[in-house]
N, C-alpha and C positions, 0 to 999 in steps of 0.2 A: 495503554493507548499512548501512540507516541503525540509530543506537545504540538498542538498548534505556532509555529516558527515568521515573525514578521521581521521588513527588511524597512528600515528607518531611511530619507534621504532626507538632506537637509542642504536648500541654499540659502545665501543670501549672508545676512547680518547677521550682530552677536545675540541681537534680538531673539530671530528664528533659532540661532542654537540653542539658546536659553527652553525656547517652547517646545524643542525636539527633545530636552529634556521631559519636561513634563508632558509631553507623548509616551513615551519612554516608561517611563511611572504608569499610566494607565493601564496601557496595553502589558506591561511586568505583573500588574494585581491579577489581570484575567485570566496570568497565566500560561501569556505566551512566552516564545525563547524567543529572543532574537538570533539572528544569523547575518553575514557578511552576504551569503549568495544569492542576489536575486532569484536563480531558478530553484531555489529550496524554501524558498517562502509563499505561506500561505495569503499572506499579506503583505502588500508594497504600498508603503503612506511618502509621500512625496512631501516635506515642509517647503512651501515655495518661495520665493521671491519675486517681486513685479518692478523692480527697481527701473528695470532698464527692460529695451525690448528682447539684449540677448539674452537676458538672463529665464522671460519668457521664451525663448527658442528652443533652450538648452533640455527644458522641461516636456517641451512638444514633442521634440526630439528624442527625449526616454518615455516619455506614452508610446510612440510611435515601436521604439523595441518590447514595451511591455506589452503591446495588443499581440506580439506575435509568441510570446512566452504565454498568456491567458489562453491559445487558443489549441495550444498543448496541454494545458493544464485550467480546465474550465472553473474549476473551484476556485481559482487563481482570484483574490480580493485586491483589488487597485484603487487605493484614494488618493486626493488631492485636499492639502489646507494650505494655512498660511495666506499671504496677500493675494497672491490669484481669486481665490474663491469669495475672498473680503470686499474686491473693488470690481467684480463681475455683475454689473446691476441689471442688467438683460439677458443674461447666459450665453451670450455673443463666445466668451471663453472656453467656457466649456464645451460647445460645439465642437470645438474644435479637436476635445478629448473625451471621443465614443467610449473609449474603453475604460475609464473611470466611474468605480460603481460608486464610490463614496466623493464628496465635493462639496468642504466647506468650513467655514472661517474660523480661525484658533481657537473662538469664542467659546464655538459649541461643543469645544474636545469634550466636557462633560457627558455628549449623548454618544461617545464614539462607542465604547461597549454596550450599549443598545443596538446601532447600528449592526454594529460584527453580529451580536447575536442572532439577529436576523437572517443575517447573508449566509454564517457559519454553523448552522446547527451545532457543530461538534462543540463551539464555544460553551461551557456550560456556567463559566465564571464569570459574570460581569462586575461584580465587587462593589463598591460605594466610593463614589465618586465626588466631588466635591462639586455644588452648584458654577462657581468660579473659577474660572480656569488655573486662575494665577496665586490660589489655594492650594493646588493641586501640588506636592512636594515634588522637586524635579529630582531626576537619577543624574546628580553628576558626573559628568566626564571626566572632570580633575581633583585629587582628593585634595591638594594644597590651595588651588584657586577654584572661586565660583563666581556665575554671573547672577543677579540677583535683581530681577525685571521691581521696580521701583513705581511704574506706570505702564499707561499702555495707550496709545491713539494721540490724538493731536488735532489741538485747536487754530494754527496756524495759518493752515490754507498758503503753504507757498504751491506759488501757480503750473509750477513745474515734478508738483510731490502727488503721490498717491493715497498716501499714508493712514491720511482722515476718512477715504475711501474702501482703503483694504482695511483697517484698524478700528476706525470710528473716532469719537470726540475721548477728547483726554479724559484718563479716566487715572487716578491714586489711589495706591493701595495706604491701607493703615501702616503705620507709624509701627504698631504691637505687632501686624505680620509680617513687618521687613524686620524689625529685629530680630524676633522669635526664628524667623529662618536664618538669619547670619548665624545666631548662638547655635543651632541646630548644627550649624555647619562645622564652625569653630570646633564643638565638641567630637567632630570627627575627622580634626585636623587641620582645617582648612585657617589660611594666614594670610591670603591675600582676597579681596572683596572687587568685582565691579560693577558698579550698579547703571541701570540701564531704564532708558527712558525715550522718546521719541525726539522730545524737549526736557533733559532730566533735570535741569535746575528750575525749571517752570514747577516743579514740586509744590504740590499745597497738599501738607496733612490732613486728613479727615477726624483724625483724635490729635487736637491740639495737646487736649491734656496727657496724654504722654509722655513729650517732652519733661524732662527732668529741672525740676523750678531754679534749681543752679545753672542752665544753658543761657551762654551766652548768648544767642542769637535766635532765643524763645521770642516771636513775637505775637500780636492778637492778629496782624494783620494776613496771615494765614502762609503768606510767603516764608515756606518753612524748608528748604534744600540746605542751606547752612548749617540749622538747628539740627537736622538729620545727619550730617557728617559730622557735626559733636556727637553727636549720640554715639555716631557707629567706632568714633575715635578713644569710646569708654570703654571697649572692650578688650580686654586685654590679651585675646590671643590672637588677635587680627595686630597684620603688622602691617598691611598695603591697603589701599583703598583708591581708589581709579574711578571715574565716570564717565558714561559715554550716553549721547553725545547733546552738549549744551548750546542753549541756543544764544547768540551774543545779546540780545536784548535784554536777560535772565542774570547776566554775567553781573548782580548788583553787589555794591559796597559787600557787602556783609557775603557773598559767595566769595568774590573774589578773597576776602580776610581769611576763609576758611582752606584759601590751599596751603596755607601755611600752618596746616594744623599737623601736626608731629605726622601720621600714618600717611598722610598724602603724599600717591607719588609725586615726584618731580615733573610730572608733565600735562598738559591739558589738550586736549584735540578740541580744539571748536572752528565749525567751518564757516568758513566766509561765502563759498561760490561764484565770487564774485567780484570784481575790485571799480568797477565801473555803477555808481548811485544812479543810472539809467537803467541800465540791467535789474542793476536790484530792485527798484520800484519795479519794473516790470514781474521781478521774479516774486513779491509782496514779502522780501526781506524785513521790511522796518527798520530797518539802519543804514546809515550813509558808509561811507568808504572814511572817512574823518572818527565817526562812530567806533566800529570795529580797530580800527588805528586807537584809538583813545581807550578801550577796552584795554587791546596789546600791551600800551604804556603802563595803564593801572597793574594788570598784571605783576609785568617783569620788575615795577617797582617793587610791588609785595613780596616776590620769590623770586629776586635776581638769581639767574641763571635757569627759571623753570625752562624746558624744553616745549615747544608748542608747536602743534599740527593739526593741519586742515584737509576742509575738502571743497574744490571746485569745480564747477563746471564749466564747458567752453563751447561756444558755438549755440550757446542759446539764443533764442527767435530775435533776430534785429541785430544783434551781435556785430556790432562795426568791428575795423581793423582797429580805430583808434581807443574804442571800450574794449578792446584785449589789451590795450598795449596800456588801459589802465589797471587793469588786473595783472600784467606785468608787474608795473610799476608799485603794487600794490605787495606784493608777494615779496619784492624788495625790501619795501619798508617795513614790512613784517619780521622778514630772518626767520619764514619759518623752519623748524628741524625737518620737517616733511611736508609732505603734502598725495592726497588721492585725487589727480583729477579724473574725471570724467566728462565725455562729450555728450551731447544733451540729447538724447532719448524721448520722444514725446510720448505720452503716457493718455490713452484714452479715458476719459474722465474727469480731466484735469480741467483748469480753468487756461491755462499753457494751450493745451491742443482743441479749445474751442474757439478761442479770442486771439491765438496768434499764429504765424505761419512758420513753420521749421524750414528757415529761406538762408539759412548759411551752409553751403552745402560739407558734403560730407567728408572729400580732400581737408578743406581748410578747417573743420574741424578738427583733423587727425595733423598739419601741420600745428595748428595751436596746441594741441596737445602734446606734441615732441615739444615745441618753445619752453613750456613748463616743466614738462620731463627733464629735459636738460636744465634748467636752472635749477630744477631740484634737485640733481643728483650733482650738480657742481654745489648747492649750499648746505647739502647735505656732507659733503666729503670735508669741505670744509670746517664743518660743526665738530661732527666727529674724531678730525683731528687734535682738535682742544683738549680732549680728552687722553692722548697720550702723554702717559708719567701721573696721572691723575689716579687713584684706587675707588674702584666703583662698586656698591650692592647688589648683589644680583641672585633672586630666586631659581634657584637650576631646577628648570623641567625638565632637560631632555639630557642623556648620556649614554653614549654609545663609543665603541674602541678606543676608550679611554679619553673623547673628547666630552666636556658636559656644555652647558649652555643653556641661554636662560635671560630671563630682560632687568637690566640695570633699572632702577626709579626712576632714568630718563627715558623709558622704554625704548631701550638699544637693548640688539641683539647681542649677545654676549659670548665667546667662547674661551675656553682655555682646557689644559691639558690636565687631567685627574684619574689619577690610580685606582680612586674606588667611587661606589654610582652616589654620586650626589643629591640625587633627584630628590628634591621639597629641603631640602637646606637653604641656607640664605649664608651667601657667602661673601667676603672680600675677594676683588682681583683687580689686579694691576695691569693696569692696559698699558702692553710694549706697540702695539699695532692697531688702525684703523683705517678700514673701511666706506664705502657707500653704502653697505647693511649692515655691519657688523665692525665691534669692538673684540679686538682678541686682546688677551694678556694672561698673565700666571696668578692660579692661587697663591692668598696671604693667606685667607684664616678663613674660619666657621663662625659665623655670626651666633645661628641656630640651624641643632640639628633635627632634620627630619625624625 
């Protein structure tokens, strides 16, 4: 009998790819195949995103081709997880998608091979499953990099986020299962780590006692993200380590000392949204515009030269000309390397779309959003250029007609020209050339080889 064949979608964050993993893993025990071709699968699981409205549309919008492949093929299984289903507390959403027989939050991946069994008689495998999601071993995508979920939900409550809605209240994993999966990984190659979280320096261990009584940054008082990045910097075949994404208030003494710990790349992404302390109060930031500047400074003192990039929003509720043109002014004094902005989406559920009105319309949204666009890619070209004549490290993932490439420890794209596939090496190259996305230059040498 031939295998039952599912089709994996994944949008959104590193987050969601991380949990399409361990989707992935499930549905692998019970003994499906995957396949690329929607119309050759028996089952279509959708991992969603609720970030933004399009990213909801995007999704409506493949229901809407999947109802009509179901209706050629009735056996045809259609779910839905991820945030959609997490922050649906009426099922207002789902209405919206008839033809989805499965619809529901990453949580409960656990009951998904019960489910199929159900819908799928021919499933005869359901396998043992682990009560916690985040238990659950993921199938990576990359043998030399992994994402490696550190938490999950968020106690935050910014007025403009979902997160605590489609996610829940912050939840940490043990100490012994983030490590136990990096060494897992390592022994199967893997040399660059990043770890992932809603608020990932908001980290508090649940087995203090694991930390190792030599950590420097062991303390009683449970604020334990530091002590976790010594830990993971004791391993010896991990050679990168990355986080995504920290919240500035988190940003304490002892985080910030830890980017300078040997395996750390050279760059931190922590978003501001905002450069206007009206805005922010409004958005329930908890820090001023002075604040996040002051972070900035501690930083680049610790690791002059780290690289640093955010994300912001523009056109949120109230949104004057002159609170853009302090997030302007703000992004200045920043120097960031990058930047994501995004215009502001109102998000049903939110305390944003109860309490306040979406009254900047949608032109001058999309003009603030070019204002930034353009400073970034002028401060970005600028940045970039520094680095010609400089020799950079760069793990090569990708290589194709003799070009390979790969991200520098400032996470710049990286190109140059090589004979043979480099791919999971860590190499030297010499930057003759730069870019607004990329660093080209010529191989020096092989750090390590894959």
């Amino acid at each position: 009998m031939p295998r039952t064949k599912y089709h994996l979608i994944t949008y959104g964050c590193q987050m969601n790819k991380s949990d399409s993993e361990r989707v992935a893993t499930v549905l692998d025990r019970m003994g499906m195949e995957e396949t690329d071709a929607e119309i050759d699968a028996d089952l279509i699981l959708i991992n969603s995103c609720s970030v933004r409205q399009t990213a909801e549309d995007r999704i409506f919008g493949k229901m809407r081709e999947f109802e009509k492949l179901k209706a050629k093929n009735p056996k045809l299984v259609i779910g839905v997880t991820g945030c959609l289903p997490g922050r649906d507390r009426d099922g207002k959403i789902r209405a919206k998608m008839p033809a989805a027989d499965l619809y529901f939050p990453i949580k409960d991946l656990p009951q998904l091979p019960r489910w199929m069994a159900e819908l799928n008689p021919e499933i005869a495998n359901i396998g043992d499953v682990e009560e916690d999601y985040l238990r659950v071993k993921p199938r990576y995508a990359h043998e030399k990099q992994a994402y490696v979920s550190i938490q999950t939900g968020c106690n935050k409550f910014c007025t403009y986020c979902v997160v605590p809605f489609s996610r829940g209240l912050e939840k940490n994993r043990p100490v012994a299962d983030i490590l136990s999966e990096i060494r897992e990984r390592t022994a199967q190659g893997t040399v660059e780590i990043t770890l992932l979280g809603q608020t990932v320096n908001s980290y508090r261990a649940p087995d203090l006692a694991m930390f190792a009584t030599t950590n420097p940054y062991k303390t009683e008082s449970g604020a334990s993200f530091a002590a976790l990045l010594w830990e993971i910097n004791q391993i010896p075949e991990i050679e990168r380590i990355h986080y995504t994404a920290p919240h500035p208030i988190h940003m304490t003494d002892q985080v910030i000392d830890a980017l300078a710990l040997p395996k750390h790349v050279n760059y931190l992404h922590l978003p501001v949204q905002a450069g206007s302390d009206e805005v922010l109060r409004r958005m329930n930031r908890r820090y001023t515009a002075a604040q996040f500047l002051e972070v900035i400074r501690k930083v680049r003192s610790r690791v002059p030269g780290i690289a640093i990039g955010t994300d912001i929003i523009v056109g949120f509720c109230g949104e004057t000309d002159a609170q853009f043109e302090e997030t302007v002014a703000l992004y200045k004094a920043a120097d960031f390397d990058i930047s994501y902005t995004a215009m502001y989406s109102p998000r049903s559920g939110t305390a944003a779309y109860k309490a306040f009105k979406d009254d900047v319309l949608r032109a001058e949204k999309k003009r603030r959003w070019l204002v930034l666009q353009d400073l970034m890619e002028q401060t970005v070209l600028r940045k970039n250029q520094e680095y010609v004549g400089r020799t950079v490290e760069v793990l090569v993932d990708g290589w194709e007609h003799g070009v390979a490439s790969g991200q520098s420890r400032e996470m710049k794209l990286t190109r140059f020209n090589a004979t043979a596939d480099l791919r999971g090496s860590t190499v030297h190259v010499a930057v003759k050339k730069a870019f607004e996305w990329m660093l080209s230059g010529e191989y020096v040498d092989t750090i390590r080889s894959s």
